[in-house]
GUVOMAR-999417 format. One record per residue (C-alpha): residue in three letters; x, z, y. Coordinates in steps of 0.5 Angstrom, whole numbers, padded with zeros to 4 digits, always signed. Layout:
BEGIN
AlaXZY
...
END
This chain:
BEGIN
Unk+0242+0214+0241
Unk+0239+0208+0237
Unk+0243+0201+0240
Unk+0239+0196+0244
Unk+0238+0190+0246
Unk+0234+0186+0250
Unk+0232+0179+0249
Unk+0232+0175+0255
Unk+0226+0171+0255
Unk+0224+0168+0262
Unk+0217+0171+0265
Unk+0215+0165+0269
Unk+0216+0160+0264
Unk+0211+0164+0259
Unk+0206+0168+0264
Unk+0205+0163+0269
Unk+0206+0156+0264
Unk+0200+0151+0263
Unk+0193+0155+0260
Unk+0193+0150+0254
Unk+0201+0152+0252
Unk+0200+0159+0253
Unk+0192+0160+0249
Unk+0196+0156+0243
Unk+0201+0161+0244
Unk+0196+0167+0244
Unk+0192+0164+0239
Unk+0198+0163+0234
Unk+0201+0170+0235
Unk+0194+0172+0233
Unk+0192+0168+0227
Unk+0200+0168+0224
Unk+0198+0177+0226
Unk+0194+0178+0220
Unk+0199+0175+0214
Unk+0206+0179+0217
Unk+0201+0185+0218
Unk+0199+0186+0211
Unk+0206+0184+0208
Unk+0208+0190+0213
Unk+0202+0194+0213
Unk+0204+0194+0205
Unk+0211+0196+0205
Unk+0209+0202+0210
Unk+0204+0205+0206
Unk+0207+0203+0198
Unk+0215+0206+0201
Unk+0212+0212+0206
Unk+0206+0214+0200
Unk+0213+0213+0194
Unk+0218+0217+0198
Unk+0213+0223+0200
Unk+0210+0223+0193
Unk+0217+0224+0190
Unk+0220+0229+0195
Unk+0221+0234+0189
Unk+0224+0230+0184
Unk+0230+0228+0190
Unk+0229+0221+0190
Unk+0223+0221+0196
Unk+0229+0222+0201
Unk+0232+0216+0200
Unk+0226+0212+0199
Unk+0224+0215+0206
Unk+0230+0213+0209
Unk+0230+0205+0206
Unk+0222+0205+0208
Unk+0224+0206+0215
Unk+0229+0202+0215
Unk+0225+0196+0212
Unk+0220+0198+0217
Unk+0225+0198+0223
Unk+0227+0191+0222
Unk+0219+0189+0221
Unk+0218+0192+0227
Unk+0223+0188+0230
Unk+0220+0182+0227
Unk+0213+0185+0232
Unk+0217+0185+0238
Unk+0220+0178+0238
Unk+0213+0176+0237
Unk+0211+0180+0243
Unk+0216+0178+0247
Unk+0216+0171+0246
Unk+0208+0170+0247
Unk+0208+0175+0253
Unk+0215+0174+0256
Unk+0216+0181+0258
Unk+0222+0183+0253
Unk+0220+0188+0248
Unk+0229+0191+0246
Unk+0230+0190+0239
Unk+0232+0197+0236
Unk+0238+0197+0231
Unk+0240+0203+0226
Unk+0246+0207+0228
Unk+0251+0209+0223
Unk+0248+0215+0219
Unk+0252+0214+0213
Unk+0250+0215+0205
Unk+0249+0220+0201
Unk+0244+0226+0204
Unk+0248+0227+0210
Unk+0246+0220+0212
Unk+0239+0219+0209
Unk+0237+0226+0213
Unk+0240+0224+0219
Unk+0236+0217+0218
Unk+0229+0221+0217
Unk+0230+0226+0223
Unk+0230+0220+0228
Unk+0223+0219+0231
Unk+0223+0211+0234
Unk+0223+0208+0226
Unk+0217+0214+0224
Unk+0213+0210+0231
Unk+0215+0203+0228
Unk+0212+0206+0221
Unk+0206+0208+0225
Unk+0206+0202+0229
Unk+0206+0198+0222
Unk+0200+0202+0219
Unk+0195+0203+0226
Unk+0196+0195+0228
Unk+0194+0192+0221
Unk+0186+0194+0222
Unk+0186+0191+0228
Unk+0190+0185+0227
Unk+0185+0183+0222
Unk+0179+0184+0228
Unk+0182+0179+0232
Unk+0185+0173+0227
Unk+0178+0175+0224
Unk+0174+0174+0231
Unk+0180+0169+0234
Unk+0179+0164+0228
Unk+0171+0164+0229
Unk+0170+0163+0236
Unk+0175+0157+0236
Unk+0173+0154+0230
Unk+0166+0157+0230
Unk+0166+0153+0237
Unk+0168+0146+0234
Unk+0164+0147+0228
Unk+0158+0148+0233
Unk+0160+0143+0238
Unk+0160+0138+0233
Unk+0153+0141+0229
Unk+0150+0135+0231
Unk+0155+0131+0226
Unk+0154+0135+0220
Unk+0148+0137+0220
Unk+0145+0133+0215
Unk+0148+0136+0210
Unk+0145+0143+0210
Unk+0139+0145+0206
Unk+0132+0143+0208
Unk+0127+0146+0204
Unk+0121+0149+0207
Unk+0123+0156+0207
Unk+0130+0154+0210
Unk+0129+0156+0217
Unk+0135+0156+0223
Unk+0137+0160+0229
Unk+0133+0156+0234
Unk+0127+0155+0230
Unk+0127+0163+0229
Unk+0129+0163+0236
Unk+0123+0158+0239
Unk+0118+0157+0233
Unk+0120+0149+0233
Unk+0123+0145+0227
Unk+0124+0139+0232
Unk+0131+0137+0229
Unk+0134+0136+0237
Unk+0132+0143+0239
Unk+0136+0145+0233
Unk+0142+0140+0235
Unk+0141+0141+0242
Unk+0141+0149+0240
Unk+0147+0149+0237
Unk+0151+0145+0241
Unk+0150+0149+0247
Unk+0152+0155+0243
Unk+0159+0151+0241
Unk+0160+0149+0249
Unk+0159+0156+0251
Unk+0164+0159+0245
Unk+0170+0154+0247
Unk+0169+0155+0254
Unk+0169+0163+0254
Unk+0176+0161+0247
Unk+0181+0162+0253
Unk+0179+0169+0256
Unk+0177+0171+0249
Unk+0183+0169+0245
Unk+0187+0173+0251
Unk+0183+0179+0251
Unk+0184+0180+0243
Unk+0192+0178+0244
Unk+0193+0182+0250
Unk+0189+0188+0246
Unk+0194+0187+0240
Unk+0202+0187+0245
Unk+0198+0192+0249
Unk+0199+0197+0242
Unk+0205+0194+0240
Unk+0208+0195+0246
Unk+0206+0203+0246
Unk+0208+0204+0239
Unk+0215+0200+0239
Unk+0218+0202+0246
Unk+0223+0207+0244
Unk+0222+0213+0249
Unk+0229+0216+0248
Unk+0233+0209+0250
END
């Protein structure tokens, strides 16, 4: 049976910590998602796609066995990241002792977590691409109108440049523009904490399906 070993990370200290700590700690596990994803998501689908194409040829048995092995580790990398933001321990998964040779790359490839940590790797990137995607906007997106006021000369004013509130009020009154835009930024930061935790709940929610070893 594989190893485990739970990290201990106390529960009140991330559950229960002040709002603003705990939303910079959702909100950097969602926009540092995307970039682990799409390294991991790369090595899943490349070494998967290599080692079943050559099955035949006898060398895709050992390039399946070293893909689930980098995907355990990359998995593991994913479960301290849930952990540290969510504070509920997800247990690292260590390889046992399978061997060399065909005896041991079998044996590696007949295990059933690391095939779970695969899938993981390849299911969870669309989805961290949805939510670095809407957690970066809603933020920033959220600045950028509350400040609109500030920067808003610097857009096109030609006779054909039209803006959301004068399509919405049939108005080109410039305060209505500011006044307009400023409220979207103020209801985008107020509603950025629910937000930010719905999508990082959404997120350690398939993680935590994915890469709990059933078998422990």
């Amino acid at each position: 049976m594989t190893e485990t070993a739970s990290l201990t990370v106390p529960h009140a200290s991330t559950e229960t910590g002040p709002v603003g700590h705990r939303f910079r700690r959702e909100l950097g596990y969602l926009l540092s998602g995307l970039p682990l994803g799409a390294a991991a998501f790369t090595v899943a689908v490349t070494g998967f796609t290599l080692g079943v194409s050559t099955l035949l040829v006898y060398v895709g048995l050992p390039v399946l066995a070293g893909t689930l092995r980098a995907a355990r580790a990359l998995a593991n990398t994913e479960r301290r990241r849930v952990t540290a933001v969510t504070g509920r321990p997800l247990p690292l998964q260590h390889p046992r002792q399978a061997g060399t040779g065909w005896a041991g790359w079998l044996r590696a490839v007949r295990e059933p977590q690391p095939w779970r940590d695969l899938a993981h790797l390849v299911v969870a990137f669309p989805l961290q691409v949805i939510t670095f995607s809407v957690a970066l906007t809603w933020t920033l997106g959220g600045v950028g109108e509350l400040l609109y006021g500030t920067w808003s000369w610097s857009l096109p004013q030609g006779p054909d440049d039209q803006g959301l509130a004068e399509l919405i009020f049939d108005t080109s009154s410039r305060a209505v523009d500011i006044g307009f835009n400023t409220a979207v930024g103020v209801v985008m930061l107020a509603t950025a904490v629910p937000v930010v935790r719905g999508l990082a709940a959404m997120q350690t929610r398939l993680a935590r399906s994915l890469l709990t070893d059933r078998a422990a």
